[in-house]
C-alpha positions in Angstrom: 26.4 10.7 -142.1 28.4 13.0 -144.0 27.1 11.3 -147.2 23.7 12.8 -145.9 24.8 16.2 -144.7 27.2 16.8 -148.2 23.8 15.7 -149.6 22.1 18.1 -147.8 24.5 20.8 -148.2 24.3 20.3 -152.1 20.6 20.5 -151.4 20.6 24.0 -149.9 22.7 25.7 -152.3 20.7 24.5 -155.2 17.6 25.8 -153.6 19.0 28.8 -152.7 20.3 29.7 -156.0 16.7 28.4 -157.9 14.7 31.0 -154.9 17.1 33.3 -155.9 17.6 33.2 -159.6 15.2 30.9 -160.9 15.2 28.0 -162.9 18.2 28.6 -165.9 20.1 26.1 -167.8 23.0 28.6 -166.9 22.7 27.7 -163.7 22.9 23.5 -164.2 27.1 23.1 -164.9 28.1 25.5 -162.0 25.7 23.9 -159.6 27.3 20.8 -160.6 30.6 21.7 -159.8 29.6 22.9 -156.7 28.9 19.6 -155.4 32.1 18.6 -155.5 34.0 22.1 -154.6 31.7 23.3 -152.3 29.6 20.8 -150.6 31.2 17.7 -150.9 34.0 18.8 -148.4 31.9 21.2 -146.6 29.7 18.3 -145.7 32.6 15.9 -145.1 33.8 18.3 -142.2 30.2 18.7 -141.1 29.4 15.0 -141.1 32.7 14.5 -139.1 31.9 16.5 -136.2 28.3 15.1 -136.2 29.6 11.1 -136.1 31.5 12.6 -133.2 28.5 13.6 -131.0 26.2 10.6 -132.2 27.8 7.9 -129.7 25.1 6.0 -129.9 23.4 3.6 -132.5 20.0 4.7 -131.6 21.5 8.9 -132.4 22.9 8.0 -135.1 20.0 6.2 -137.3 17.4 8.9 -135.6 19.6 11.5 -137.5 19.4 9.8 -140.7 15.7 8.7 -140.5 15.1 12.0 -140.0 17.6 13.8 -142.3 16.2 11.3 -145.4 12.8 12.3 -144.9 13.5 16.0 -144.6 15.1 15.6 -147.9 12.1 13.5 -149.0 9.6 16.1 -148.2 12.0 19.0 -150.0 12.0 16.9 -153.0 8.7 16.2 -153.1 7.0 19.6 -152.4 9.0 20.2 -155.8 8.5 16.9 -157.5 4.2 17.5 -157.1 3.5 21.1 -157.5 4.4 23.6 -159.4 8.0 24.4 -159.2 8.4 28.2 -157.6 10.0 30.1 -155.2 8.0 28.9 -152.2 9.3 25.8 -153.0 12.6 26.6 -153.1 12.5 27.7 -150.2 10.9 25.3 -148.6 13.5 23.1 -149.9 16.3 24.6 -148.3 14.5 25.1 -145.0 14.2 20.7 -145.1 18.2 20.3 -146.4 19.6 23.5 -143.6 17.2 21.3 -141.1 19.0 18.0 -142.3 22.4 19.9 -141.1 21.0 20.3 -137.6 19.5 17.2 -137.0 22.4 15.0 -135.2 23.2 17.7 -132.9 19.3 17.6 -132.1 18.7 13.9 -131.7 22.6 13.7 -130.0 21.8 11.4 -126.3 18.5 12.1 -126.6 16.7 9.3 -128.4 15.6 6.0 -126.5 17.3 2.6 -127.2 13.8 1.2 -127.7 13.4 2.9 -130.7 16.4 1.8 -132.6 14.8 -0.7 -134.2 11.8 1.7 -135.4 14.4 4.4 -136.7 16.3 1.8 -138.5 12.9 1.2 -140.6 11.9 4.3 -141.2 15.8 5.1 -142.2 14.8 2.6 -144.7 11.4 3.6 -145.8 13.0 7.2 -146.0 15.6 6.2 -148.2 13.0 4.2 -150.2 10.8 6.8 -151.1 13.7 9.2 -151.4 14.5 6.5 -155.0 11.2 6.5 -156.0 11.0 10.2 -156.3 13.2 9.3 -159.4 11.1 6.8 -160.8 10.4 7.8 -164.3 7.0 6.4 -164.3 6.3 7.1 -168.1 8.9 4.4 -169.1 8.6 1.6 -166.5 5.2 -0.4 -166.8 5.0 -4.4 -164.2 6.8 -6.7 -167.2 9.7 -4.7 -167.1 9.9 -4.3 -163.4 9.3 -7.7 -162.4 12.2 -8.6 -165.4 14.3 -6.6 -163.1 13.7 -7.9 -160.1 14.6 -11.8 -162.0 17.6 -10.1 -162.9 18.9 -8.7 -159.6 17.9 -11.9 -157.7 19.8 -14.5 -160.4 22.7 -12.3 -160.6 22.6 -11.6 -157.3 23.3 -15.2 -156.2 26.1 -15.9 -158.7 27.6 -13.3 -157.9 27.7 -13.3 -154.4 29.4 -17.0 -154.8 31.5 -15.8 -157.3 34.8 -16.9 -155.2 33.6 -21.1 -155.5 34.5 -21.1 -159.2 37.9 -22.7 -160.2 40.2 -21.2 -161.7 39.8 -22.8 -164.6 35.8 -21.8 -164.8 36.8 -18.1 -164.4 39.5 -18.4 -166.8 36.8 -19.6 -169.3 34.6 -16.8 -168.4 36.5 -14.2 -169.1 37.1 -15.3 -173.0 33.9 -16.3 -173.8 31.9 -13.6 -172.0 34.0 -10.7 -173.4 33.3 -12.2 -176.6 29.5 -12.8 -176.5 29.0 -9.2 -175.3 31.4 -8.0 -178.1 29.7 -10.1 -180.6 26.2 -8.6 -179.3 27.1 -4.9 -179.2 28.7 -4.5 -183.0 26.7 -3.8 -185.0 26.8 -3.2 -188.7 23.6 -1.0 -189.9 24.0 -0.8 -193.9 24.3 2.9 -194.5 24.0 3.3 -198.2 21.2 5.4 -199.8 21.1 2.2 -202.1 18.7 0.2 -198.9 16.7 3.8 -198.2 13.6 1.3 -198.4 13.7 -0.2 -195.2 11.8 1.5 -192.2 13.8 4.2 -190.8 17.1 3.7 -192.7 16.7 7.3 -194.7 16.4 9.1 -191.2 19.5 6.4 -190.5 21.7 7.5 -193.2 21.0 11.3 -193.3 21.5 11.3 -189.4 24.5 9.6 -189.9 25.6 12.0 -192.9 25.3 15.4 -190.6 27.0 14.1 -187.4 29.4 12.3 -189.3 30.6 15.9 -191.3 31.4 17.1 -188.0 34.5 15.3 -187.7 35.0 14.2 -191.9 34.9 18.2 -192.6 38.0 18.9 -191.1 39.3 15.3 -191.7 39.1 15.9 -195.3 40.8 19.7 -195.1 43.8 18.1 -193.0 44.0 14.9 -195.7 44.4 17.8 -198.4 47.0 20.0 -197.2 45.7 22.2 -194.7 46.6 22.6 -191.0 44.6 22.1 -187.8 45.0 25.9 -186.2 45.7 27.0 -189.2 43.0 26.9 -191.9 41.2 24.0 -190.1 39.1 24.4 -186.8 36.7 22.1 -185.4 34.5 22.0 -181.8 35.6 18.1 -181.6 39.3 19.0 -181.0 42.5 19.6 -182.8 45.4 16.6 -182.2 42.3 13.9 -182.8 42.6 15.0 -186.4 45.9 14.0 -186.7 45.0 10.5 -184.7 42.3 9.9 -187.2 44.9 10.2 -190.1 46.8 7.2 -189.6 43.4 5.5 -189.6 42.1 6.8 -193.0 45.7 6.1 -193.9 44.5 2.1 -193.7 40.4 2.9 -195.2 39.1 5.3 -197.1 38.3 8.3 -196.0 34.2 8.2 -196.0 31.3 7.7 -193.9 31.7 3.5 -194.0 35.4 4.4 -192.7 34.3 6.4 -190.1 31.2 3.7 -188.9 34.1 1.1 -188.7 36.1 3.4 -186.5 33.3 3.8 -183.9 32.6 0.3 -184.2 36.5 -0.6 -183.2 36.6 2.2 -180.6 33.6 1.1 -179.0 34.2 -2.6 -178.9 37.8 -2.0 -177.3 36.8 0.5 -174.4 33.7 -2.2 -173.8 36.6 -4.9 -173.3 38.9 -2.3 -171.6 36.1 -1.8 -169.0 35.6 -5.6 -168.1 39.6 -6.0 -168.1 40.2 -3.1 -165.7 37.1 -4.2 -163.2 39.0 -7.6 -163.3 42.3 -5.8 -162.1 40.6 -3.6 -159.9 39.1 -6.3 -158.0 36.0 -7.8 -159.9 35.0 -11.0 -160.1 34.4 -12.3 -163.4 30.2 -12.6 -163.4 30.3 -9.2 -162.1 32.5 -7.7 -164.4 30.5 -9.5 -167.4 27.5 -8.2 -165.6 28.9 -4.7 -165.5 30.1 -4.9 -169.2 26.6 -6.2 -170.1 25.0 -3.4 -168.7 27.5 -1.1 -170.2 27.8 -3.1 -173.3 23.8 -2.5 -173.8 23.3 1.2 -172.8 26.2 2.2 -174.7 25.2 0.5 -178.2 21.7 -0.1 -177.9 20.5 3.2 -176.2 18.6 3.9 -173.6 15.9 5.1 -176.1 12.8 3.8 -177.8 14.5 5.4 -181.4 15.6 1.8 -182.8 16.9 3.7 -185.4 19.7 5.4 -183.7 22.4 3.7 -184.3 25.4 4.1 -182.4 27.9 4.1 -185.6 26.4 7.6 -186.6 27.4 9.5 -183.4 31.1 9.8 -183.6 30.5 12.3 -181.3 29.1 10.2 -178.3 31.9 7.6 -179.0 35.0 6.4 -177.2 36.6 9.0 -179.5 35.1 11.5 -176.7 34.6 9.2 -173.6 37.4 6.9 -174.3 40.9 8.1 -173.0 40.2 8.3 -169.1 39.9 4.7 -169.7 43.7 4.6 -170.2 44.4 6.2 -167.1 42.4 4.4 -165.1 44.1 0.9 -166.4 47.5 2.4 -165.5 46.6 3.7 -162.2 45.2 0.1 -161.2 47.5 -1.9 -162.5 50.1 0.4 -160.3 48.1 0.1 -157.5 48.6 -3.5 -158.2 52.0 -3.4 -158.3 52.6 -1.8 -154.6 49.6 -2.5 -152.8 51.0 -2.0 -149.4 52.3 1.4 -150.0 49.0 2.7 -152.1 52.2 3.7 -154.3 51.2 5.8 -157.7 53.4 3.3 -160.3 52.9 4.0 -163.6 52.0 7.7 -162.8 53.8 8.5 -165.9 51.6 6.7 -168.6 49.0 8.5 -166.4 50.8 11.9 -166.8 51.8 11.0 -170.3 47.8 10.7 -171.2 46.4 13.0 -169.6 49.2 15.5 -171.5 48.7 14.0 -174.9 44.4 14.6 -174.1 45.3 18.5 -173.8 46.1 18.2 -177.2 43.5 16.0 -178.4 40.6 17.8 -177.7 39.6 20.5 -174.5 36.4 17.9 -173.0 38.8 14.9 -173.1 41.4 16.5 -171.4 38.9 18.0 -168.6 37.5 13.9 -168.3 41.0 12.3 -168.3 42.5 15.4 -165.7 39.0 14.7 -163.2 39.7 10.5 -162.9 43.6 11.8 -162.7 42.8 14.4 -160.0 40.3 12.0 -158.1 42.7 8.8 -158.4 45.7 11.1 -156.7 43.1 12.9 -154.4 42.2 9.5 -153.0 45.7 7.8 -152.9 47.0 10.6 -151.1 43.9 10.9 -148.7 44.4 6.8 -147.6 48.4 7.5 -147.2 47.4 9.7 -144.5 49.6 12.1 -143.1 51.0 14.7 -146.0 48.3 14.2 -148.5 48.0 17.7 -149.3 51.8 17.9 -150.5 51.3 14.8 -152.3 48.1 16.3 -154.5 49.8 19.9 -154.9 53.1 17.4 -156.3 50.7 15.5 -159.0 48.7 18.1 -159.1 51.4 20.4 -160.5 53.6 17.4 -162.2 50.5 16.8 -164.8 49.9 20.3 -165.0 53.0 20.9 -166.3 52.6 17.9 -168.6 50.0 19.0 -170.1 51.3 22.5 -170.8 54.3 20.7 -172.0 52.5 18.7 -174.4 50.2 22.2 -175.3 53.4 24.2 -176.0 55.2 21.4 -178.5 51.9 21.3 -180.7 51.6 24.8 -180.8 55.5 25.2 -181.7 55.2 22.5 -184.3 52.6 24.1 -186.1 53.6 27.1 -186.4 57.1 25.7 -187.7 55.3 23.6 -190.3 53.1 25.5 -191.1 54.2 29.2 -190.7 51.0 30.1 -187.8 49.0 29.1 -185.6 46.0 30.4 -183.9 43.9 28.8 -180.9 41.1 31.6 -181.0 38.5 29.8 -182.7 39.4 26.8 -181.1 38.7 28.3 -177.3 35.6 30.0 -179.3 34.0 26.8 -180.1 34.7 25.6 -176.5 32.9 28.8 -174.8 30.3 28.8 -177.2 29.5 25.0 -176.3 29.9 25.7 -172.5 29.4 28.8 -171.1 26.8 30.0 -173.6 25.1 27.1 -173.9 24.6 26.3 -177.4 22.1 23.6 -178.5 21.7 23.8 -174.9 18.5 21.1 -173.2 17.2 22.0 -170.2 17.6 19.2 -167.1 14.3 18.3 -165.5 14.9 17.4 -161.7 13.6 14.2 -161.8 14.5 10.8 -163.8 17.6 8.6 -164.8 19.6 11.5 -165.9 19.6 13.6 -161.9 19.5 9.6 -160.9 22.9 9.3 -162.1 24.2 11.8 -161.3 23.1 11.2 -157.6 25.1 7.9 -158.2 28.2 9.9 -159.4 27.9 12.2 -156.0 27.2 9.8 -153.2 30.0 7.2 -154.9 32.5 10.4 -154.7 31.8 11.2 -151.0 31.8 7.3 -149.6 35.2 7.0 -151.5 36.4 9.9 -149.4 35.5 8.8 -146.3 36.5 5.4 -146.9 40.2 6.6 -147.8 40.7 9.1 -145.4 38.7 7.0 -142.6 38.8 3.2 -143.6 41.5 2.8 -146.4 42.4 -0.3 -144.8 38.9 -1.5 -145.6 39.3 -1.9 -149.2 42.4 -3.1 -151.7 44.2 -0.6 -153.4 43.2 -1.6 -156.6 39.2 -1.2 -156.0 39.8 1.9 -154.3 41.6 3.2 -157.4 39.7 2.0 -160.1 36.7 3.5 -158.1 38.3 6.6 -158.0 38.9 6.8 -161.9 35.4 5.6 -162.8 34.0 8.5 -160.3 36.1 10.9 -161.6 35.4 10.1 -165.4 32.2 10.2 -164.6 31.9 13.7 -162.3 33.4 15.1 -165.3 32.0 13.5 -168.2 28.4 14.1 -166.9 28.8 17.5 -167.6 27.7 16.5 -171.1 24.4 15.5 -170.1 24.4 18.4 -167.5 24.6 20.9 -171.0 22.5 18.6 -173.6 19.9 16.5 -171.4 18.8 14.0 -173.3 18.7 10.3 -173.3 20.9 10.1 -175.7 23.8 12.1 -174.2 23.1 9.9 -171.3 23.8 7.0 -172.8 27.5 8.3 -173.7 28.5 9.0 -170.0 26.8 6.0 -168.0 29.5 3.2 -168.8 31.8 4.6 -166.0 28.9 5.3 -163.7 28.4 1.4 -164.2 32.0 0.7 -163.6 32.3 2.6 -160.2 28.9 0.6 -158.9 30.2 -2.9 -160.2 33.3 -2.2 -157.8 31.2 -0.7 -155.1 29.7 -4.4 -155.1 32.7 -5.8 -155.1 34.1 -4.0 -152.3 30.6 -5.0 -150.2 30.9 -8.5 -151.3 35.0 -8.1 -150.0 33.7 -6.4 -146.5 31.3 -8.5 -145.8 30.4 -12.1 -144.9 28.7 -13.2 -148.4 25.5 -14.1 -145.9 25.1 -10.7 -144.5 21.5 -9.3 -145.5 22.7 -5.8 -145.3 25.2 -6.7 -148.1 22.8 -9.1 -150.3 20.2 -6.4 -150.5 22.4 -3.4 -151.1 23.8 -5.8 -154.1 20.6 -6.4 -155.2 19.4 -2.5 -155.1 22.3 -1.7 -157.6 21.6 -5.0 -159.8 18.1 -3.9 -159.9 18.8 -0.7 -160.9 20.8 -2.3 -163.4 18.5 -4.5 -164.7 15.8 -1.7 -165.3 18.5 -0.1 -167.3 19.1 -3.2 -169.4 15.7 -4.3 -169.9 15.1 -0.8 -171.7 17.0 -1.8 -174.2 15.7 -5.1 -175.1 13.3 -3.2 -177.8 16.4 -1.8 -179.8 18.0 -5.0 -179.6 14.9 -6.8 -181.3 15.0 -4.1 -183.6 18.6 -4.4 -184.9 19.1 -7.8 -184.1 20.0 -9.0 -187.9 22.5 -5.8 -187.7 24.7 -7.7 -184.8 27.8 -10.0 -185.2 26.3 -12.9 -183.4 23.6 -12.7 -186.2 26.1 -12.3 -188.8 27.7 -15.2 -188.0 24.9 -18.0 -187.1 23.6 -20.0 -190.0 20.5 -18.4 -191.9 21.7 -14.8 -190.3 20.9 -13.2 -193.7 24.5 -11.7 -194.1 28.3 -11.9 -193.7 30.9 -10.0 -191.4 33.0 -9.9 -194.2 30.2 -8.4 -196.7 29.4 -5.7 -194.2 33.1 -4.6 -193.8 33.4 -4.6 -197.7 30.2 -2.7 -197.9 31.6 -0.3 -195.6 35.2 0.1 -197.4 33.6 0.7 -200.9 32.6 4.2 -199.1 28.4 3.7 -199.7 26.5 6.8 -201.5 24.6 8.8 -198.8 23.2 11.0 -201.5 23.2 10.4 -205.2 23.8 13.3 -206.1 27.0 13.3 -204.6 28.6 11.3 -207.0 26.9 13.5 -210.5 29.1 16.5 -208.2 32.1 14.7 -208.0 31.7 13.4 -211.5 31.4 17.2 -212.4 34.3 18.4 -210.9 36.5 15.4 -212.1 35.4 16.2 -215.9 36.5 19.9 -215.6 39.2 20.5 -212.7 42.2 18.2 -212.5 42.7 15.6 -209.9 43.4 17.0 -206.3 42.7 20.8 -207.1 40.9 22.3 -204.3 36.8 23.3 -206.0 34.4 26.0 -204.7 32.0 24.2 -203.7 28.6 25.7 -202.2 25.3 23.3 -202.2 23.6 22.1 -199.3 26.4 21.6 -196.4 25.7 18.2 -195.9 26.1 17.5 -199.3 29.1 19.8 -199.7 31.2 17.8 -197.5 30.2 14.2 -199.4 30.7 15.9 -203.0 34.5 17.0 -201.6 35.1 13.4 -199.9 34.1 11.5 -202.9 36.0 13.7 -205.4 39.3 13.8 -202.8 39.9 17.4 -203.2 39.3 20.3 -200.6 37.3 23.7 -201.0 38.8 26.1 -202.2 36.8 28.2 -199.7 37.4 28.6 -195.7 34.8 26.3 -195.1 35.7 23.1 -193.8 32.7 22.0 -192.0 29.2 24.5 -192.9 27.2 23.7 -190.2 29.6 23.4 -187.2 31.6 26.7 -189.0 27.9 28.7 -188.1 28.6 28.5 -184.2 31.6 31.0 -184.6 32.0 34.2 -185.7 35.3 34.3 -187.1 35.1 30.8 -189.5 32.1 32.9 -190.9 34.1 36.3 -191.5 37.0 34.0 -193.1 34.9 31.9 -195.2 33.6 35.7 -196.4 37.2 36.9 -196.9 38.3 33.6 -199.0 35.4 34.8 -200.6 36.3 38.3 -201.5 39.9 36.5 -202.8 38.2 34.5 -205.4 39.7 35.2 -208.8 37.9 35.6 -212.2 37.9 32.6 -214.5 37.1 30.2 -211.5 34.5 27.5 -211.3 31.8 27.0 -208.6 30.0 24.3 -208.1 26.2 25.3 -206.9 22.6 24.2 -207.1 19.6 25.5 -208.9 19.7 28.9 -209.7 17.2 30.3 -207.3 19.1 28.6 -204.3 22.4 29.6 -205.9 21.3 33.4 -205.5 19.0 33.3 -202.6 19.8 30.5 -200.6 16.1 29.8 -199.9 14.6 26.5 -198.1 11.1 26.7 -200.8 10.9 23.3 -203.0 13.6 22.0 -205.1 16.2 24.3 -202.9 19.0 22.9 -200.9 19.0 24.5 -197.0 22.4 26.9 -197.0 24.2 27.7 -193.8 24.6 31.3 -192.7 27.9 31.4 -194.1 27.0 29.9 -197.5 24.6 32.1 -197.9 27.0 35.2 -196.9 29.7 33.2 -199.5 27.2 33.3 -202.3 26.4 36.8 -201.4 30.0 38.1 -202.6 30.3 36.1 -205.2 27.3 36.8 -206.5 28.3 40.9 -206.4 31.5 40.4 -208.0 31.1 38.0 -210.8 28.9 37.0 -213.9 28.0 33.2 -213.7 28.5 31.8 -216.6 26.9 27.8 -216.6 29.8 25.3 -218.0 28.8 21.8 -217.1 25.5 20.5 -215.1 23.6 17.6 -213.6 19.8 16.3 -214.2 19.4 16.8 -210.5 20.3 20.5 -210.4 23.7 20.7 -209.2 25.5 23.5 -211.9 29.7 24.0 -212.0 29.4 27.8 -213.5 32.8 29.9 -214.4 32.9 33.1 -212.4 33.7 35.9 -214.7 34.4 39.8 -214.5 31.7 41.9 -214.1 31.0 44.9 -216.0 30.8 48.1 -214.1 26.8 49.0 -213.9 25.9 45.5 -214.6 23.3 44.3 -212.3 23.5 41.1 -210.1 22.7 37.6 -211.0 23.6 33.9 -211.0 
């Protein structure tokens, strides 16, 4: 009940605000948080007076039957017409009628209708799913492959607890490992194989979201300071983290792919280890870390050539660290079941601290699973909660500003300032003004999830402040992570929805349901139908989601370890990890640039360096050397203001006699996109602007492809532009 009515709550203010304002993607991240500030609990306390009057079994399934197909008929007067205003408001008529409904159908419903209610409840609820159904992705095969899946897994499952010991203890090596061996991948990204389908999208993909985070990797590696001559929108302490792992490879985009492909493969195992502690049996943690293993590697995306080791950015670099405090909470809560005691709070504290630091998104993920994990520990201690939040609440607060303080104290020590502004500029510009913004259609997997995400968050409350008897600490913990990881990580999608974004923030959505099964299968008699189908509704679900990705695994089959390692695979682990470490040409013609700056600057000396800024950031890689310009990153530097005013004034401080390296000389000048021109970014082309004012070019050195290293010379007063 007050899953429906914080349902129906969340309902009415969304429809509300759309009658009012209109559809706007401004409007998608606070409507989110909503949910959880305002109707979540408003609901709650609603829902708690309505169980009160519904005595009754025949009230209380009248009230939902009827509250689920109000919500039903909201949905789909939006779902089939037109979406407008008299929608809207015919949607929140159906969700402020949902609020009304127990106190209607309260002792008046006849006991020979129970039975009837309890279907249509069912048929309600039914419908209320398929109004999700994305119908343009789903054809019989792949439904009926689901429906094998849920029903096999369903079964072992559900007699998980007749394995031995020694069965279970060999499932969890050698399913780990198979998934493991099934998820890496190792795509070759050297311009060297652009001849197979796809792989020159692959390896220029890979190039620009891989600069993101090698831009400023390389300005750090050569002397200069995050917050102080190095910003990025990916965060500020990573950078530093990131060192010590280009101190072992070389700093390139093969180093980087093995990075994800470590990263990725430890929080897959991390997930299966932490649904063991939390409660998990073994084939439903493996079929968890399947599912997750699958969406998180292979996509949930028909684009084969996607390939997880070019998005640093949708990595567990990102996602990862709420993983960390999730494990410690469990394995506290495993410590002192009894008592629901916090042990280990302070790896939890210590974590969510050193995440302020590491970058503003992963400190927001890591402080929701910390702030839902305490919120629900407190709740099922009972009396006193609210002390006990307000004491973690302000313990990892102050953490955090702790940990905040020190790295701003240390690098202004160091390195003699320090300034956060374009920092907190990349993080509005990202949020609040919603840059590279996608609009979120209602319908689908994405608003599916995220359905998930709220219903799992309200049945946790209620179950910890009603029933926390009902479930072991350790489930109701690591459920409380997992939710709260994935309330705030969701926010991603809410901002950029795409499938791809999706994919990123679905593994801990997974988690929490694998441990909402568990907890059923704990509560239950393993018999009970009401507990076999609900497991078999989530397992379903799941199986949709993993057949979608049966396509990409086809596709990049010869790419995975298992294939590397079975006879006639076509390839070697060991090859691809030494093709990776001998830091593979993306483009050419980034080696003729760093050949010209190594024949004309000496080793190490930062270059100005203006061609296209993809290409920028491999010539200045390849040659180990900085720019000499403000410009760490041309692309990402575009979103802000400042970088571009900065890289203008480095400009304007350019001395005569200096070289710069630049492309034909109509791009050089112009910064066009017509043929045989390199694409400039707005600062570039503001760069070029000054320096083409204030000097003479004078050509020293080029390359057959166009790239020219001219001398920048005085110019004479009167003399007219050029370059």
């Amino acid at each position: 009940m007050r899953l429906l009515l914080s349902t129906a709550v969340f309902g009415l203010i969304t429809a509300v605000l759309l009658a009012v304002d209109g559809p706007r993607e401004s409007l998608e991240a606070p409507t989110w948080v909503l949910a959880f500030v305002v109707a979540a609990p408003t609901g709650f306390v609603i829902g708690g007076y309505a169980a009160s009057r519904l005595r009754r079994v025949e009230d209380y399934w009248t009230a939902v039957a009827l509250g689920l197909c109000l919500l039903t008929v909201g949905l789909a007067a939006i779902k089939f017409s037109s979406p407008g205003r008299l929608q809207y408001v015919l949607m929140a008529l159906a969700c402020g009628l949902v609020t009304t409904v127990p106190w209607i159908t309260a002792g008046r419903v006849p006991k020979r209708l129970s039975v009837l209610t309890t279907f249509v409840a069912s048929g309600a609820f039914l419908a209320l799913c398929l109004l999700f159904w994305p119908n343009a992705q789903f054809n019989t095969g792949i439904v009926l492959a689901a429906v094998g899946f849920a029903v096999c897994f369903t079964v072992i499952i559900a007699f998980a607890n007749r394995l031995n010991g020694r069965v279970v203890g060999v499932l969890d090596l050698v399913i780990p490992a198979l998934v493991l061996a099934l998820a890496i991948q190792f795509p070759p990204i050297s311009h060297a194989v652009s001849g197979i389908p796809h792989q020159e999208f692959l390896i220029q993909d890979l190039r620009h979201h891989h600069n993101f985070y090698l831009g400023p990797l390389n300005d750090v590696a050569n002397g200069r300071v995050m917050l102080n001559g190095v910003w990025s929108q990916y965060g500020v302490g990573i950078f530093y983290a990131l060192q010590a792992w280009f101190a072992l490879v070389p700093l390139s985009y093969g180093g980087m792919a093995l990075l994800i492909i470590v990263v990725s493969g430890i929080a897959l195992l991390a997930v299966y280890i932490v649904l063991r502690l939390a409660g998990a049996s073994a084939p439903l943690a493996a079929t968890a870390m399947v599912i997750a293993g699958a969406t998180s590697t292979y996509g949930v995306t028909s684009n084969w050539a996607a390939f997880y080791v070019g998005y640093p950015s949708l990595s567990p670099l990102r996602f990862g660290m709420p993983l960390v405090v999730v494990a410690a909470a469990v394995i506290g809560a495993r410590r002192a079941p009894n008592s629901r005691s916090m042990k280990w709070e302070w790896l939890q504290v210590l974590t969510v601290s050193l995440s302020a630091v590491w970058s503003f998104e992963t400190f927001v993920y890591c402080l929701a699973s910390y702030g839902v994990i305490h919120l629900v520990g407190a709740l099922a201690q009972g009396q006193g909660w609210l002390r006990r939040v307000g004491r973690d609440a302000v313990s990892v607060l102050a953490g955090s500003i702790a940990a905040i303080l020190i790295f701003t104290v240390a690098t202004l020590t160091l390195s003699g300032g320090v300034d956060w502004g374009p920092y907190v500029d990349f993080v509005l510009v990202y949020s609040a003004d919603g840059y590279t913004a996608v609009p979120m259609a209602w319908f689908g997997p994405g608003p599916a999830a995220g359905a998930v995400i709220f219903a799992s968050f309200v049945s946790l409350t209620w179950l910890s402040w009603c029933r926390p008897s009902a479930i072991t600490a350790p489930s109701l913990i690591g459920i409380a992570g997992f939710t709260g990881a994935a309330m705030a990580e969701f926010t991603y999608y809410v901002g950029k929805s795409d499938m791809g974004t999706l994919r990123s923030v679905l593994v801990p959505v997974i988690a929490s349901a694998a441990l909402w099964v568990a907890v059923l299968l704990a509560g239950q008699t393993q018999a009970a139908t009401l507990t076999l189908v609900a497991i078999s509704g989530l397992l379903f679900v799941g199986g949709l989601v993993l057949v979608q990705t049966v396509p990409n695994l086809k596709q990049k089959w010869k790419y995975t370890m298992v294939s590397l390692v079975v006879p006639g695979g076509g390839g070697s682990i060991r090859n691809s990890i030494t093709s990776y470490l001998r830091e593979p040409v993306i483009d050419p013609q980034a080696l003729d640039g760093a050949a010209l700056l190594a024949r004309n600057l000496p080793a190490g000396q930062p270059a100005l360096v203006v061609v296209d800024p993809e290409l920028t950031t491999e010539v200045l890689l390849r040659s180990r050397r900085r720019n000499a310009l403000a410009m760490g990153a041309p692309w990402q530097d575009d979103a802000v203001a400042v970088l571009g005013r900065r890289a203008v004034d480095s400009a304007k401080r350019v001395r005569p006699g200096t070289l710069l390296l630049v492309g034909p000389p109509g791009c050089s000048v112009t910064g066009a996109q017509t043929d045989g021109c390199l694409s400039l970014s707005l600062g570039q082309r503001a760069v070029l602007e000054v320096l083409k004012r204030k000097f003479i070019w004078t050509l020293v050195d080029s390359t057959p492809g166009g790239l020219r290293l001219v001398r920048l010379e005085d110019r004479p007063v009167g003399k007219g532009t050029g370059g």
